[in-house]
N, CA, C, O and CB atoms as a CASP TS submission, in Angstrom:
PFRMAT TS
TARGET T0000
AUTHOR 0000-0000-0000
METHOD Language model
MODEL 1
PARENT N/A
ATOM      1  N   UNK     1      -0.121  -4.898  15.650  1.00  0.00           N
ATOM      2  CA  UNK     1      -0.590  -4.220  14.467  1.00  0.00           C
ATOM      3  C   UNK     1      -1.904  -4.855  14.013  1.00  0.00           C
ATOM      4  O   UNK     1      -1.975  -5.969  13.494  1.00  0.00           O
ATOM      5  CB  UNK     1       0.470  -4.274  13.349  1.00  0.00           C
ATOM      6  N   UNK     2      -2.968  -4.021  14.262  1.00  0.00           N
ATOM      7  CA  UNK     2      -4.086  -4.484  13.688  1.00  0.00           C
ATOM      8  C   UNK     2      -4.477  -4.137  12.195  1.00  0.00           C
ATOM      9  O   UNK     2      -4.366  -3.007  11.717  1.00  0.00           O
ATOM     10  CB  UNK     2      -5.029  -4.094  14.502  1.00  0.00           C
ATOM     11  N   UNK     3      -4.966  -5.286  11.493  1.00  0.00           N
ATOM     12  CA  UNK     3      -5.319  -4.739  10.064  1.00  0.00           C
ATOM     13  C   UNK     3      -6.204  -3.910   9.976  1.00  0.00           C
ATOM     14  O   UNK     3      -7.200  -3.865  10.697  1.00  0.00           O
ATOM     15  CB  UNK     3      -5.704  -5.596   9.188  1.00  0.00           C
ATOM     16  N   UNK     4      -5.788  -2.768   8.608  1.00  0.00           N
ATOM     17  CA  UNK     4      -6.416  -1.591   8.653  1.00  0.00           C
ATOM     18  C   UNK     4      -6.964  -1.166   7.278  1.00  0.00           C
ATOM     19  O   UNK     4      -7.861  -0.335   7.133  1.00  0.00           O
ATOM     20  CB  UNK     4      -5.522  -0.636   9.200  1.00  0.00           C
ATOM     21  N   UNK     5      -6.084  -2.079   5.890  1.00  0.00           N
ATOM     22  CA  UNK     5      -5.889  -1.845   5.089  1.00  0.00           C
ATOM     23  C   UNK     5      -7.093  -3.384   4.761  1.00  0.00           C
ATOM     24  O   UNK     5      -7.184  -4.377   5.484  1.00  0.00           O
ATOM     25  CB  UNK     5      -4.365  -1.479   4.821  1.00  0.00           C
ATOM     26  N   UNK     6      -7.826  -3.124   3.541  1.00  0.00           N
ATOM     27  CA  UNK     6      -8.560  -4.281   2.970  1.00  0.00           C
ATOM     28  C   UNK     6      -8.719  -3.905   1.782  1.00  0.00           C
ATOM     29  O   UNK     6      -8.478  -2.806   1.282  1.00  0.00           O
ATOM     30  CB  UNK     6      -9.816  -4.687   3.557  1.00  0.00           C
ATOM     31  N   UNK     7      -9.345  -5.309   1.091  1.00  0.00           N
ATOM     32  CA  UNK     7      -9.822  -5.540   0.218  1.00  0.00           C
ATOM     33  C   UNK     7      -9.374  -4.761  -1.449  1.00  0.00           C
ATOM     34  O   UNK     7      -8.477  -5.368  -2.035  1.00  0.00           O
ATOM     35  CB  UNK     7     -10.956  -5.402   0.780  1.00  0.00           C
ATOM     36  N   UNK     8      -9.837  -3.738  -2.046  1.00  0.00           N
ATOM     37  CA  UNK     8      -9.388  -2.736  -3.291  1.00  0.00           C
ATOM     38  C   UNK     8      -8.343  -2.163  -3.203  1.00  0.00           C
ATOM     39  O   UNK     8      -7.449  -1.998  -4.033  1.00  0.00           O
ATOM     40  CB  UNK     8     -10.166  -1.696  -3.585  1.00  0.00           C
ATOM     41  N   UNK     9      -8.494  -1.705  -1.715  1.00  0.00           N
ATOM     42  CA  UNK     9      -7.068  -0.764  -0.892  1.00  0.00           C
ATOM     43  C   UNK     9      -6.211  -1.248  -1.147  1.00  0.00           C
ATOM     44  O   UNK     9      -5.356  -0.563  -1.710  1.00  0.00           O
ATOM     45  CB  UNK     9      -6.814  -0.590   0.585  1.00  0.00           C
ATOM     46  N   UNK    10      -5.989  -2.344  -0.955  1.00  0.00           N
ATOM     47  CA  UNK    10      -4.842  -3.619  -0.587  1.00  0.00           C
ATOM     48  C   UNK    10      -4.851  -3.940  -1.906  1.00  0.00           C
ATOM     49  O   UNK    10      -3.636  -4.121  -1.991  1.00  0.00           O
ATOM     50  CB  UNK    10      -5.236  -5.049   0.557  1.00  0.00           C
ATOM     51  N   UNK    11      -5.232  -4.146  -2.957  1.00  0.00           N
ATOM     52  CA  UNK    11      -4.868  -4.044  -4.550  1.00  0.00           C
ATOM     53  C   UNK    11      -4.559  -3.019  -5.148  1.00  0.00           C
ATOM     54  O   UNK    11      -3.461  -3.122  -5.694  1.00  0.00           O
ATOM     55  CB  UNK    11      -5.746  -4.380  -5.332  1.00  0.00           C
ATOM     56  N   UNK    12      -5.131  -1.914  -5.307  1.00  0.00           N
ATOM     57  CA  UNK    12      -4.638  -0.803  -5.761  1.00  0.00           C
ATOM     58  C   UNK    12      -3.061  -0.280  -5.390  1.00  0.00           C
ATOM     59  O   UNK    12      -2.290   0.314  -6.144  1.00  0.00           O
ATOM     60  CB  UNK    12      -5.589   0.070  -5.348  1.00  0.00           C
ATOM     61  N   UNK    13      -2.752  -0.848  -3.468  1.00  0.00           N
ATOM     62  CA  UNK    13      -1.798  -0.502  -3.456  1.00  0.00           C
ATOM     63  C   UNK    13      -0.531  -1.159  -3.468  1.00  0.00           C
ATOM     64  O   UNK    13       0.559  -0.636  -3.238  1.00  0.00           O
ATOM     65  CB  UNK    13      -1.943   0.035  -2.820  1.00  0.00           C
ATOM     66  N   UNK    14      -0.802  -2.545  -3.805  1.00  0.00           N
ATOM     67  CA  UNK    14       0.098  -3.533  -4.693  1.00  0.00           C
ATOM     68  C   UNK    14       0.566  -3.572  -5.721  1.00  0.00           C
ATOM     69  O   UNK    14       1.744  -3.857  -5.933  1.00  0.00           O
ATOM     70  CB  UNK    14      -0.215  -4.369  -4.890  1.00  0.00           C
ATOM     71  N   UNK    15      -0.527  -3.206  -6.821  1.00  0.00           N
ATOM     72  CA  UNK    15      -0.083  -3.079  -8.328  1.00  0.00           C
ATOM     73  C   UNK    15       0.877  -1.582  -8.232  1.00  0.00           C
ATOM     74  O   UNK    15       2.047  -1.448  -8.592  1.00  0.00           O
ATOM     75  CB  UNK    15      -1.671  -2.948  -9.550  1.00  0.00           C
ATOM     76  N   UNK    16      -0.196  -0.353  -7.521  1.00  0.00           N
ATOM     77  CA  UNK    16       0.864   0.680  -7.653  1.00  0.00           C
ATOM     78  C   UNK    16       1.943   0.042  -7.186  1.00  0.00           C
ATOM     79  O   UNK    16       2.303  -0.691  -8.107  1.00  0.00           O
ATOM     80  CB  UNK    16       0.649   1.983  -6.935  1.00  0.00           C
ATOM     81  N   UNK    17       2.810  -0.120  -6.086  1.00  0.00           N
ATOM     82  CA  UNK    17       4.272  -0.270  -5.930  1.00  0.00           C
ATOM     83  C   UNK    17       4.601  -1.041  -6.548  1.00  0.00           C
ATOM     84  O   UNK    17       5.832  -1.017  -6.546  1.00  0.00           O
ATOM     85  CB  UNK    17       4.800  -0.497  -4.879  1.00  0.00           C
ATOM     86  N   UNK    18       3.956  -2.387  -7.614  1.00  0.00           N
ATOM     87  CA  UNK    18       5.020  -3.199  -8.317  1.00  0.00           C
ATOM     88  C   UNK    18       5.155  -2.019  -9.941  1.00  0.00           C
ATOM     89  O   UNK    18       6.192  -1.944 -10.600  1.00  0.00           O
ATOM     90  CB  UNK    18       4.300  -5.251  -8.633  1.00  0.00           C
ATOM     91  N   UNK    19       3.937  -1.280 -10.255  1.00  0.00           N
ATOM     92  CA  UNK    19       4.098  -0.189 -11.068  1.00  0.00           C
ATOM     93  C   UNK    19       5.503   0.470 -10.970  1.00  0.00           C
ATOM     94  O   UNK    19       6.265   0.567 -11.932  1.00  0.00           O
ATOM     95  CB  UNK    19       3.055   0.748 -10.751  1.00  0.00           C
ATOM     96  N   UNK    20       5.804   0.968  -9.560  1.00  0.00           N
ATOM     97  CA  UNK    20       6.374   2.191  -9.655  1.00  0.00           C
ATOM     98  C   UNK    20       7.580   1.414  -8.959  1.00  0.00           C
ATOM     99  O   UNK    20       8.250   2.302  -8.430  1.00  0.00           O
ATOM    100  CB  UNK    20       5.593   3.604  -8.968  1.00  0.00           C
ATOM    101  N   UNK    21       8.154   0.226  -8.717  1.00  0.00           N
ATOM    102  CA  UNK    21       9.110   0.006  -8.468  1.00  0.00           C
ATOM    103  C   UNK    21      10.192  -0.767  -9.941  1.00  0.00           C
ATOM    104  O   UNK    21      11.407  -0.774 -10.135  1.00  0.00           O
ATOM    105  CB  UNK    21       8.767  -0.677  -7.239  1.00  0.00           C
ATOM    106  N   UNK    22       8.938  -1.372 -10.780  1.00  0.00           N
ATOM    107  CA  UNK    22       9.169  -1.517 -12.464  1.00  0.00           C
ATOM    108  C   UNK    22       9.489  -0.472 -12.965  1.00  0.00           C
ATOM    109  O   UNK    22      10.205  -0.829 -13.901  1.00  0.00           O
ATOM    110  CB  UNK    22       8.060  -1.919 -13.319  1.00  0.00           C
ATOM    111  N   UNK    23       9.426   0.998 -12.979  1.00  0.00           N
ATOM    112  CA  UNK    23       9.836   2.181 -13.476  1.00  0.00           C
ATOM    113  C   UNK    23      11.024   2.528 -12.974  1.00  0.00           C
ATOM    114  O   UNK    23      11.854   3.029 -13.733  1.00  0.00           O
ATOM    115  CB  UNK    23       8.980   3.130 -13.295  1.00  0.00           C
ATOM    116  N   UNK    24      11.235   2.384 -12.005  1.00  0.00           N
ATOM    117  CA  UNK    24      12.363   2.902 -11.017  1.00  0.00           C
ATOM    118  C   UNK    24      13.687   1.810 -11.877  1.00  0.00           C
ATOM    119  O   UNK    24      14.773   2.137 -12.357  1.00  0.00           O
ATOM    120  CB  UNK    24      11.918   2.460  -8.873  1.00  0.00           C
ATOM    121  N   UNK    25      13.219   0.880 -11.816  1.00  0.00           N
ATOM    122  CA  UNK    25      14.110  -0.748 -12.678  1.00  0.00           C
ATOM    123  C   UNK    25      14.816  -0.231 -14.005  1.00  0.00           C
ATOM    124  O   UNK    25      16.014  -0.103 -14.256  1.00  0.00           O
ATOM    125  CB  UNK    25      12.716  -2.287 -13.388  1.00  0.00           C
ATOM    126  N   UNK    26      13.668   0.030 -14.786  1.00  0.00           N
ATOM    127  CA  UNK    26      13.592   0.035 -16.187  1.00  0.00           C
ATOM    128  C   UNK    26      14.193   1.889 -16.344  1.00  0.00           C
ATOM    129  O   UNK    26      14.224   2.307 -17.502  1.00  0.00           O
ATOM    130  CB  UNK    26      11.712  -0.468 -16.814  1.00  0.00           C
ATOM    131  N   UNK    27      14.553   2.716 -15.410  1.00  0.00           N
ATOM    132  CA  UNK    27      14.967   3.993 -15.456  1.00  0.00           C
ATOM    133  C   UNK    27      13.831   5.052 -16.211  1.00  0.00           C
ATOM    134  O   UNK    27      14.133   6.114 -16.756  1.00  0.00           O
ATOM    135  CB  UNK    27      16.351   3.934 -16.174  1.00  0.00           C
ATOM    136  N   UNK    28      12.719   4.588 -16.117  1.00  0.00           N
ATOM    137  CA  UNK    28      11.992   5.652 -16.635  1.00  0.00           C
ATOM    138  C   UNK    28      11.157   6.332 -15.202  1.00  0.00           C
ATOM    139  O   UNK    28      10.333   5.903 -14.393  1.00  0.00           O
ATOM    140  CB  UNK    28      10.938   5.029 -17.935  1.00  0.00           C
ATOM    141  N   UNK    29      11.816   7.493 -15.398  1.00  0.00           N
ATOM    142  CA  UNK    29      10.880   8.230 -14.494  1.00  0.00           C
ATOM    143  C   UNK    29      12.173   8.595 -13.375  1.00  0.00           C
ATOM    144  O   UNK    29      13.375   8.347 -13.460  1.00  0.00           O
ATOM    145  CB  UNK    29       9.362   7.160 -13.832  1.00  0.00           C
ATOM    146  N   UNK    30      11.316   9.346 -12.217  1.00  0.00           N
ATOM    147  CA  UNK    30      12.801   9.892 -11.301  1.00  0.00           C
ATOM    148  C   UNK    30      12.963   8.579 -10.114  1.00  0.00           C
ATOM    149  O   UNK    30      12.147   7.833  -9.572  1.00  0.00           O
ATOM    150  CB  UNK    30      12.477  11.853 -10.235  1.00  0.00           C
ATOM    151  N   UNK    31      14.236   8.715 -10.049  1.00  0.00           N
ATOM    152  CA  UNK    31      14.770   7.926  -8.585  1.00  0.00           C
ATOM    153  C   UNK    31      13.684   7.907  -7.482  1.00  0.00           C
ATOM    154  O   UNK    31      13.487   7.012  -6.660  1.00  0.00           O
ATOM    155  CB  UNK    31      16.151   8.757  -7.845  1.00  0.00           C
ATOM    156  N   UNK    32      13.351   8.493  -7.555  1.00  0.00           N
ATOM    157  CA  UNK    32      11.751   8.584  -6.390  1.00  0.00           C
ATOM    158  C   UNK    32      10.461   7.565  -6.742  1.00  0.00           C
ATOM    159  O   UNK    32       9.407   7.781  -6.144  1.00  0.00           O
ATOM    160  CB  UNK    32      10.866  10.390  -6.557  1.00  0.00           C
ATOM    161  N   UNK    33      10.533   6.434  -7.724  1.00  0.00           N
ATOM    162  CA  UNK    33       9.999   6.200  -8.194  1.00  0.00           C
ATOM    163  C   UNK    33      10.217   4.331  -7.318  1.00  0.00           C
ATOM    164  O   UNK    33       9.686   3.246  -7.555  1.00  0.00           O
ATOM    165  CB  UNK    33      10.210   6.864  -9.546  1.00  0.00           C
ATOM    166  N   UNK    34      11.019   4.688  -6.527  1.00  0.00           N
ATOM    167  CA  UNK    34      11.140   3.816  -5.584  1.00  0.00           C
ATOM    168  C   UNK    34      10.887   3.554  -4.495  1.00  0.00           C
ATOM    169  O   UNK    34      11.266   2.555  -3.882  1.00  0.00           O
ATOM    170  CB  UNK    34      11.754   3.679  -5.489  1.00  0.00           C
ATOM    171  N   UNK    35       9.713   5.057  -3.825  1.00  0.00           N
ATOM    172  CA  UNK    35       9.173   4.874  -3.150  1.00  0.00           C
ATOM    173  C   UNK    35       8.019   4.013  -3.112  1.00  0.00           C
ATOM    174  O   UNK    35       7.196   4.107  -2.202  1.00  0.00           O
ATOM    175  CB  UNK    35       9.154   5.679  -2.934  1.00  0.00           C
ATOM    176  N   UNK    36       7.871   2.877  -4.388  1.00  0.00           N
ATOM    177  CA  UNK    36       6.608   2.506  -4.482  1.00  0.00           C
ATOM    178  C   UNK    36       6.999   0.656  -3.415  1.00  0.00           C
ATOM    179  O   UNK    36       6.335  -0.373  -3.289  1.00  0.00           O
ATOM    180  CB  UNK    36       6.013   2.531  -6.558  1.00  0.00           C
ATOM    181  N   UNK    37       8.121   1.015  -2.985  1.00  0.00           N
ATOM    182  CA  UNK    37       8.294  -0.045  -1.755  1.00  0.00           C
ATOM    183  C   UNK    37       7.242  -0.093  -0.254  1.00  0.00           C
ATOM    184  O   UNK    37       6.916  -1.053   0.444  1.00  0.00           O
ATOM    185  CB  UNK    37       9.853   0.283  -1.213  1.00  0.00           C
ATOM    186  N   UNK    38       6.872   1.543  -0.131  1.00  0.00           N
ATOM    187  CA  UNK    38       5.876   1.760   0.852  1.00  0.00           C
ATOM    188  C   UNK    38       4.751   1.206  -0.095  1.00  0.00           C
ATOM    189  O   UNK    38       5.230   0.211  -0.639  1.00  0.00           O
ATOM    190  CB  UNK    38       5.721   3.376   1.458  1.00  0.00           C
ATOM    191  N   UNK    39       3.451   1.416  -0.535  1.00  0.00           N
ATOM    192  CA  UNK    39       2.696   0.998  -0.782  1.00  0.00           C
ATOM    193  C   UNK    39       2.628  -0.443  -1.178  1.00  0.00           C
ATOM    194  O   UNK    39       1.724  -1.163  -0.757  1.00  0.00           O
ATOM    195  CB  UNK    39       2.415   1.704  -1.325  1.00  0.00           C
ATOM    196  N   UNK    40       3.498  -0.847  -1.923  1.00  0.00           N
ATOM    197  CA  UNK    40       3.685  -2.273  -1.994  1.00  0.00           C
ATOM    198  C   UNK    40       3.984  -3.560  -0.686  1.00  0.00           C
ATOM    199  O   UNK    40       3.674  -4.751  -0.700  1.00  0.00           O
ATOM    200  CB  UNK    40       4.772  -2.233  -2.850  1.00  0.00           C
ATOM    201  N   UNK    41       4.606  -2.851   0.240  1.00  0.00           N
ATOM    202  CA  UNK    41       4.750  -3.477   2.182  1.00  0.00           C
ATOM    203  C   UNK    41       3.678  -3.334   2.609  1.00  0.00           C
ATOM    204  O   UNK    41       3.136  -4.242   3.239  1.00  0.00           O
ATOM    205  CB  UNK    41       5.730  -2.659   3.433  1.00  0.00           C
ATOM    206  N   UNK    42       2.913  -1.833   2.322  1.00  0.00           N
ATOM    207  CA  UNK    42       1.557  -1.866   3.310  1.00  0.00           C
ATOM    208  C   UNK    42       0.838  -2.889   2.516  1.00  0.00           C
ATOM    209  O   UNK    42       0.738  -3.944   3.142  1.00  0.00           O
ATOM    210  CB  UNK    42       0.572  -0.291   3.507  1.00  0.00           C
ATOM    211  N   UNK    43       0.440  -2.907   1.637  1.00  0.00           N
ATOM    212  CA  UNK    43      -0.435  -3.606   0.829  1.00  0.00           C
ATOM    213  C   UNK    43      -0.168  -5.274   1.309  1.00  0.00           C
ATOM    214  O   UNK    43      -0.952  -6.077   1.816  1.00  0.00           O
ATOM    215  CB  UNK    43      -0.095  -3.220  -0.850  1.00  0.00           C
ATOM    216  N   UNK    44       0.570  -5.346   1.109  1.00  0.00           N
ATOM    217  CA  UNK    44       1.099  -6.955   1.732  1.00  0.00           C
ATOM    218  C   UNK    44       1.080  -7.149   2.915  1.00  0.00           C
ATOM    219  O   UNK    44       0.777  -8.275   3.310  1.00  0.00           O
ATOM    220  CB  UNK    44       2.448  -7.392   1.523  1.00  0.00           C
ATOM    221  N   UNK    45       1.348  -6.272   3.706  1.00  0.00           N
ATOM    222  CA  UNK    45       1.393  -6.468   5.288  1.00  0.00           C
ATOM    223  C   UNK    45      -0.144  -6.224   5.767  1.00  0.00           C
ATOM    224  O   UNK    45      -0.590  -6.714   6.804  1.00  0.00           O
ATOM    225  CB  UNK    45       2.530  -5.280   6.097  1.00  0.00           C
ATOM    226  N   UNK    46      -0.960  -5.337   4.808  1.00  0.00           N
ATOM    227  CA  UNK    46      -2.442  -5.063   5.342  1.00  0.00           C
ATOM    228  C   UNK    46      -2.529  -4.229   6.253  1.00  0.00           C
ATOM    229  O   UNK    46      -3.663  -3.951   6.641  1.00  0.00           O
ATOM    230  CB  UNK    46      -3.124  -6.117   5.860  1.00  0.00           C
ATOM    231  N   UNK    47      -1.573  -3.685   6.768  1.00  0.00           N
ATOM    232  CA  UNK    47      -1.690  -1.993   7.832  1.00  0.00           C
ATOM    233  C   UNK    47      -0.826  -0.753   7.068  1.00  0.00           C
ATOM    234  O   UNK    47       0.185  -0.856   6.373  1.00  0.00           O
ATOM    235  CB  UNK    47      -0.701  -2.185   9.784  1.00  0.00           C
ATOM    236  N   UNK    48      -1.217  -0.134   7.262  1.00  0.00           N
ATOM    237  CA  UNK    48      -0.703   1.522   7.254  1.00  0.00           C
ATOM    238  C   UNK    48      -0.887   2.179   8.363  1.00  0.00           C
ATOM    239  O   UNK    48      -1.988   2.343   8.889  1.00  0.00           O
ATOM    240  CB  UNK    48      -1.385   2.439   6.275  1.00  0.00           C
ATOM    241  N   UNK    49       0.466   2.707   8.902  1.00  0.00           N
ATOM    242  CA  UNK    49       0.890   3.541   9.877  1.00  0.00           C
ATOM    243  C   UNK    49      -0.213   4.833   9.983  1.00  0.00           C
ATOM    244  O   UNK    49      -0.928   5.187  10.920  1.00  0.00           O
ATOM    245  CB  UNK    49       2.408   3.968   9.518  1.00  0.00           C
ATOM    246  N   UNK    50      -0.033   5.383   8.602  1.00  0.00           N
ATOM    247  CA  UNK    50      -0.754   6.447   8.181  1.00  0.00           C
ATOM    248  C   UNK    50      -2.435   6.154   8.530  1.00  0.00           C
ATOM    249  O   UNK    50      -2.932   7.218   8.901  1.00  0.00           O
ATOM    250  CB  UNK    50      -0.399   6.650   6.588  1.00  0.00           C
ATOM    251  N   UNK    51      -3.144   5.373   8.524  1.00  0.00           N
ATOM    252  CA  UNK    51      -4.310   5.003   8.703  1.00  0.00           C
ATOM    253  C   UNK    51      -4.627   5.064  10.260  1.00  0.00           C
ATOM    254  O   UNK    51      -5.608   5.623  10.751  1.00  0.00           O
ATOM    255  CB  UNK    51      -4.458   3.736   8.072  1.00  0.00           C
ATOM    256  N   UNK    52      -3.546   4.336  11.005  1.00  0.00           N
ATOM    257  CA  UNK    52      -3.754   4.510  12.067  1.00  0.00           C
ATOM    258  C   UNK    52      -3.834   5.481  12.794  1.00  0.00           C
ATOM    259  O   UNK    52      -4.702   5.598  13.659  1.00  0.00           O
ATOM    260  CB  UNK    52      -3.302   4.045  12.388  1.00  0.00           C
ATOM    261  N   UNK    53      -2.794   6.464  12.514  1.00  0.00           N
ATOM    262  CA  UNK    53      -2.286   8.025  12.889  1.00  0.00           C
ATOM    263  C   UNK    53      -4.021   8.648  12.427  1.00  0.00           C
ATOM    264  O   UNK    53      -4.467   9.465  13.233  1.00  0.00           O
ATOM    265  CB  UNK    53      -0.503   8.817  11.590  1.00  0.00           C
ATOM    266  N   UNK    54      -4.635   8.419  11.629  1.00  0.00           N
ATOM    267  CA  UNK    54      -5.519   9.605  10.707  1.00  0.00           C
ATOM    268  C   UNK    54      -6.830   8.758  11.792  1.00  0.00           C
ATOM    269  O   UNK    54      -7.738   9.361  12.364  1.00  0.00           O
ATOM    270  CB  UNK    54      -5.608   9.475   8.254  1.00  0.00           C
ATOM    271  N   UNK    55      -6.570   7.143  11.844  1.00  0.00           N
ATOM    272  CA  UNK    55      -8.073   6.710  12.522  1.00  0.00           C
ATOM    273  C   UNK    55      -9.081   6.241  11.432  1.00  0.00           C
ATOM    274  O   UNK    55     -10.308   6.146  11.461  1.00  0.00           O
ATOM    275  CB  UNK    55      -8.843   8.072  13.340  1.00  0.00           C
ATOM    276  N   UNK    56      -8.255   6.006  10.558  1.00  0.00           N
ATOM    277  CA  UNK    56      -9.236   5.438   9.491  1.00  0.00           C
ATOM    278  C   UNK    56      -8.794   3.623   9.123  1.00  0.00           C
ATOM    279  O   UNK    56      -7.695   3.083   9.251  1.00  0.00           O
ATOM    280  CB  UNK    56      -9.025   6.584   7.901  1.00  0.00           C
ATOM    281  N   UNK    57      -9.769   3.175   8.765  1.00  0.00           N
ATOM    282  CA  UNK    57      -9.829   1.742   8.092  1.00  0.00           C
ATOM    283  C   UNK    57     -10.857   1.700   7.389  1.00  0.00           C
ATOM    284  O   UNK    57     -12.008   2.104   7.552  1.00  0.00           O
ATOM    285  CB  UNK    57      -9.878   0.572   8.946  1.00  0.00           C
ATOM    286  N   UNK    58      -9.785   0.619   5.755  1.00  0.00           N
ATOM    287  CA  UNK    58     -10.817   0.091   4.792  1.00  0.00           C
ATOM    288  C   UNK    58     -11.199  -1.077   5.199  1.00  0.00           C
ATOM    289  O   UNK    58     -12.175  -1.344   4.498  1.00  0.00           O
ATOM    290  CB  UNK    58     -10.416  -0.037   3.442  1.00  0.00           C
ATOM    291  N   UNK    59     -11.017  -1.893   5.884  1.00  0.00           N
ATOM    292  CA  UNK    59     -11.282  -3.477   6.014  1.00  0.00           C
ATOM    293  C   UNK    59     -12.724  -3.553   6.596  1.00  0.00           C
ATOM    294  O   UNK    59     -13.255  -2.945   7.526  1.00  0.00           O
ATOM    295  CB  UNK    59     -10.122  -4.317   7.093  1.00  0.00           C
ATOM    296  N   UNK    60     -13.102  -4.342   5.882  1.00  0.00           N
ATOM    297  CA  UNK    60     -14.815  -4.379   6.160  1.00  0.00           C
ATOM    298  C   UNK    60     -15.146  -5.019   7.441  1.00  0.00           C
ATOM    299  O   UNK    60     -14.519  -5.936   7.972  1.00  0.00           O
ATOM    300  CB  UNK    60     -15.685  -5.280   4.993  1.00  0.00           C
ATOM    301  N   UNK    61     -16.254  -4.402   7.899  1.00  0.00           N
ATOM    302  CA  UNK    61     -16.560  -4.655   9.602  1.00  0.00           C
ATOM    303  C   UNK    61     -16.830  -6.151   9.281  1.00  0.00           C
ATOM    304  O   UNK    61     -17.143  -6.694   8.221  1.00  0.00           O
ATOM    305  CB  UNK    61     -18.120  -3.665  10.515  1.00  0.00           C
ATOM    306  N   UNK    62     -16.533  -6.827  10.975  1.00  0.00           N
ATOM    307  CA  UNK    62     -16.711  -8.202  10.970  1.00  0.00           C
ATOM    308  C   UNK    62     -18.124  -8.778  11.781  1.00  0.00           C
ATOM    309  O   UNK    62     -18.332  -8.495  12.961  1.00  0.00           O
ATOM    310  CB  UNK    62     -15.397  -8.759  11.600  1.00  0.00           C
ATOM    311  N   UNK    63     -18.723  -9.325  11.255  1.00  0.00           N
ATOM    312  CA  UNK    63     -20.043  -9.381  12.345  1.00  0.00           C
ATOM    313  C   UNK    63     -19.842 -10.604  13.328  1.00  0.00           C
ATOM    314  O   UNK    63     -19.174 -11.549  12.908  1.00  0.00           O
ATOM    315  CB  UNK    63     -21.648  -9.635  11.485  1.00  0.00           C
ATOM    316  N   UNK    64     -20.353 -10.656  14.567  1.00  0.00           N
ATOM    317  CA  UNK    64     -20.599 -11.516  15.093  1.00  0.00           C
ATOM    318  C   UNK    64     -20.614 -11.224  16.625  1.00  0.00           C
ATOM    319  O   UNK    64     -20.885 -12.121  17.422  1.00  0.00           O
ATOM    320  CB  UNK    64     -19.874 -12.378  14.613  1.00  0.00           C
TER
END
């Protein structure tokens, strides 16, 4: 698994899943609100399946 996911990506999609897995906790909002376990794994793990499948990456080119 090569990293695919960087930098904002990889924050935005941290806070969302600790967001939406705190809602899911606290019962506000629907049971689905626990899908915020995907974005919160990719974010930590730094790949998305989905990125790969589509051919896209945020992680900034490396020079050398």
């Amino acid at each position: 698994m090569k990293t695919n996911v960087g930098g904002i990506d990889k924050i935005l999609r941290i806070v969302a899943g600790i967001v939406l897995i705190a809602l899911g906790i606290m019962g506000i909002g629907a049971p689905w609100t626990f899908i915020g376990i995907v974005p919160l794994a990719t974010g930590l793990m730094g790949w998305c399946p989905a990125y790969t499948l589509l051919g896209m990456n945020t992680c900034p080119m490396k020079k050398g």
